[in-house]
C-alpha positions as CSV (number, residue, x, y, z in Angstrom):
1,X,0.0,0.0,0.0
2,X,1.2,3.5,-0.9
3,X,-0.4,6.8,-0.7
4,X,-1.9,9.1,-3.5
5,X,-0.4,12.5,-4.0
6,X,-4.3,13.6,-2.5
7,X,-3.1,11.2,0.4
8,X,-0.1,12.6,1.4
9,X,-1.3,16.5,1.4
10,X,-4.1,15.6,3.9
11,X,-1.9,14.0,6.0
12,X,0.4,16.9,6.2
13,X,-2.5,18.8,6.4
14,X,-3.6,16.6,9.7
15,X,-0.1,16.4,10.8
16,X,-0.6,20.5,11.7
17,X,-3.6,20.6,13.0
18,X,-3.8,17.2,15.3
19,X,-3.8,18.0,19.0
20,X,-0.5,16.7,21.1
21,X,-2.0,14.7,23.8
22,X,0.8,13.7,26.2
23,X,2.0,16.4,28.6
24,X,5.1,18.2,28.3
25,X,5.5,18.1,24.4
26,X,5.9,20.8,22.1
27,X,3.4,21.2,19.5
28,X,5.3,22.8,17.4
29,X,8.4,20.6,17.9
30,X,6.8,17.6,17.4
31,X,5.0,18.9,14.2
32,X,8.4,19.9,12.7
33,X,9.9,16.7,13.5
34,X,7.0,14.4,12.8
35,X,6.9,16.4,9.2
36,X,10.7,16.2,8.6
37,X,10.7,12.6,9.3
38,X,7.6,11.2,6.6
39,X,9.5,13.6,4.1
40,X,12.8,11.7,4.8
41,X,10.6,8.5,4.6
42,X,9.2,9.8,0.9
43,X,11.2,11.8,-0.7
44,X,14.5,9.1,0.2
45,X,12.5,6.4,0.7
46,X,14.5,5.2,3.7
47,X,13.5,2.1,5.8
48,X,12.5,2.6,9.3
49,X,15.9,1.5,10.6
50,X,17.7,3.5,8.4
51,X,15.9,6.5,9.3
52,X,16.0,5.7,13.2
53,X,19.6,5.0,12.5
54,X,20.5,8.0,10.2
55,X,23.0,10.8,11.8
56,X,23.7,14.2,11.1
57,X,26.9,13.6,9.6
58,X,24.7,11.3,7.0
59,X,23.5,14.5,5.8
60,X,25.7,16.2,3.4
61,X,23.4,18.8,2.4
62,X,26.7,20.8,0.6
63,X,26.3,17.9,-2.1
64,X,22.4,17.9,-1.6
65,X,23.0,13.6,-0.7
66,X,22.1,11.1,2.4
67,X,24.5,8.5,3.3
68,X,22.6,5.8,4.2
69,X,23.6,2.7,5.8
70,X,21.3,-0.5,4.6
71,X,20.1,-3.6,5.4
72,X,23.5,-6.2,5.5
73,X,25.4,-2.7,6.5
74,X,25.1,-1.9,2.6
75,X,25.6,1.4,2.3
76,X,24.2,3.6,-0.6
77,X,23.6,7.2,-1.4
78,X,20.7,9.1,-2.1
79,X,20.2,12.5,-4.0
80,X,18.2,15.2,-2.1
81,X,15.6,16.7,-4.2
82,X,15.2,20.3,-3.6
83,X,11.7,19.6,-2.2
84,X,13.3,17.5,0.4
85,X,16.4,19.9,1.1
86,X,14.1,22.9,2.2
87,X,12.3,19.9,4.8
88,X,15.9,19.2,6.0
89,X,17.2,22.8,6.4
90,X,14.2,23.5,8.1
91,X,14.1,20.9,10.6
92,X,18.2,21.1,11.4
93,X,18.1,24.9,12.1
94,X,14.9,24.3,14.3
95,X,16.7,21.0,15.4
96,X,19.8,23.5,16.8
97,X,17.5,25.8,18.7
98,X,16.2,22.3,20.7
99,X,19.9,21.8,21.1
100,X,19.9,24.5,23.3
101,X,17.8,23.9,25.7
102,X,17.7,20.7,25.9
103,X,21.0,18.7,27.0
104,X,20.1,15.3,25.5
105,X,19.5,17.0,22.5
106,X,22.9,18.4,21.5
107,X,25.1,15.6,22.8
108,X,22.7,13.2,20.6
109,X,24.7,12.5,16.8
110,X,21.3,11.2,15.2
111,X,19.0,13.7,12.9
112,X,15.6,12.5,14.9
113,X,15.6,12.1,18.9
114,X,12.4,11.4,20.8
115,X,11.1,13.4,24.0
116,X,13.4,11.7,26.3
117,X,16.1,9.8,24.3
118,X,19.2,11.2,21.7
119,X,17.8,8.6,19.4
120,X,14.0,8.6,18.0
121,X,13.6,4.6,18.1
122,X,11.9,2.5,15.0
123,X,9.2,1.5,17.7
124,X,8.4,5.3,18.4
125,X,8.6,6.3,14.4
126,X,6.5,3.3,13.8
127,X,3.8,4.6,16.8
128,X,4.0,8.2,15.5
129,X,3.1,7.4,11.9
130,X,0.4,5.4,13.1
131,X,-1.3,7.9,15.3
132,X,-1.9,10.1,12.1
133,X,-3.7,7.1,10.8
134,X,-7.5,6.9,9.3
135,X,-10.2,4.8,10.2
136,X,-10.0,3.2,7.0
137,X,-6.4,3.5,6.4
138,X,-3.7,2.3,8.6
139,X,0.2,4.3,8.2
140,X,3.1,2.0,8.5
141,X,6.4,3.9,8.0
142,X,7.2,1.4,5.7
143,X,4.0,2.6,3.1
144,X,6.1,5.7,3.0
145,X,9.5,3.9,0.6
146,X,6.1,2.3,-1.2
147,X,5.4,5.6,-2.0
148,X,8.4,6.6,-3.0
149,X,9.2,3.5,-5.1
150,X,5.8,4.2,-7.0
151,X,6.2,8.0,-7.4
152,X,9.3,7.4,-8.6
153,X,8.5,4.8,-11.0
154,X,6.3,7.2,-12.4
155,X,8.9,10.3,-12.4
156,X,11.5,8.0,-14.2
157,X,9.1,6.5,-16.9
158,X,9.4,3.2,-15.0
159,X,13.0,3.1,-14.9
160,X,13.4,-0.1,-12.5
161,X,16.9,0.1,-12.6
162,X,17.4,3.4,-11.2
163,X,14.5,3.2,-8.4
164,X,16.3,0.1,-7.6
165,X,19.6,2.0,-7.1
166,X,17.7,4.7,-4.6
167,X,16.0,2.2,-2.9
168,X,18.9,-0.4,-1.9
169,X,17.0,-3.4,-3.4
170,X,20.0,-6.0,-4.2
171,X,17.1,-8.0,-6.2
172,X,15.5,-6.3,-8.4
173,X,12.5,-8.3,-8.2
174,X,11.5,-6.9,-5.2
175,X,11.2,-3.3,-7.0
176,X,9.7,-4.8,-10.2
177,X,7.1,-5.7,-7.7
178,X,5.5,-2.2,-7.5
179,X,5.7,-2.2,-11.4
180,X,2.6,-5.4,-11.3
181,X,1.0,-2.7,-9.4
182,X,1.1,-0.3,-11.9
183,X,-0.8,-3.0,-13.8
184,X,-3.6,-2.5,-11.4
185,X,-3.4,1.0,-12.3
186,X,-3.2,0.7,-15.9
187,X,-6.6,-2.0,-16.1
188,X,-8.5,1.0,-13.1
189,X,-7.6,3.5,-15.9
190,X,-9.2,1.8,-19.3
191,X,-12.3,0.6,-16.9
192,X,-12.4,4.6,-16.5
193,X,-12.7,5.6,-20.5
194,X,-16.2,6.6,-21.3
195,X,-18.5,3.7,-21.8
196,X,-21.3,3.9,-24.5
């Protein structure tokens, strides 16, 4: 499952307004954090434990690209789109005014932290993207790299090979996988040309 373009701009839209329901959390920290991290998670199309995992020295936003360290230790690199670069600047100059004030914030070396700890854990990334869920459609942090293997399928004329490369699939069966979805797509879109 992946999200429509429709999707993803409601859910941002929700991510600003939803109330913060535990005490002693910052609205708008958590906003800006919560935000920065599903735009990591779609624009890079990281895997929970890469993004959990990912520090600030991964982040080389001088060449506009994210070092990230795989499944198997693989590593591989990942362009930042522009869209993405103006998330990231955002959240690391709002990330540095945390660092302030808060201690465990400025000794931790990881882009995401949590309330209490220097590192934001994949249990509490895989919690906070499924508080934002709907009642008829569940978020996984892992629906996020869907995304971004589809919308980049799509941007790159179904150019497996290079959404393989982005992704870190060492088979490229599991990317073709999302193209038999775009079969699904292609039979919804003749069922939708005018019928006489």
């Amino acid at each position: 499952m992946w999200l429509t373009e429709e999707e993803f701009e409601d859910l941002l839209h929700r991510m600003r307004k939803k109330p913060v329901r535990s005490r002693g959390v910052d609205p708008e920290e958590k906003y800006r954090r919560d935000r920065a991290v599903v735009y990591l998670l779609t624009y890079a199309g990281l895997r929970v434990e890469e993004l959990s995992n990912l520090k600030l020295t991964d982040l080389d936003l001088e060449m506009k690209r994210i070092r990230i360290v795989g499944k198997g230790m693989k590593v591989r690199t990942v362009p930042i789109s522009n869209i993405l670069l103006a998330e990231l600047e955002d959240w690391l100059k709002f990330r540095a005014e945390m660092a302030k004030k808060k201690p465990h914030v400025a000794e931790s070396p990881y882009v995401f932290y949590s309330q209490r700890s220097p590192k934001f854990s994949v249990r509490g990334i895989q919690r906070m993207i499924e508080s934002y869920s709907l009642p008829n459609k569940k978020l996984t942090p892992h629906m996020f790299r869907h995304t971004f293997c589809k919308w980049m399928l799509k941007a790159t004329n179904n150019d497996i090979e290079k959404v393989r490369r982005l992704a870190g699939h060492s088979n490229i069966a599991t990317t073709s996988r999302y193209l038999k979805d775009s079969y699904s797509d292609l039979a919804d879109a003749l069922e939708a040309l005018p019928k006489f």
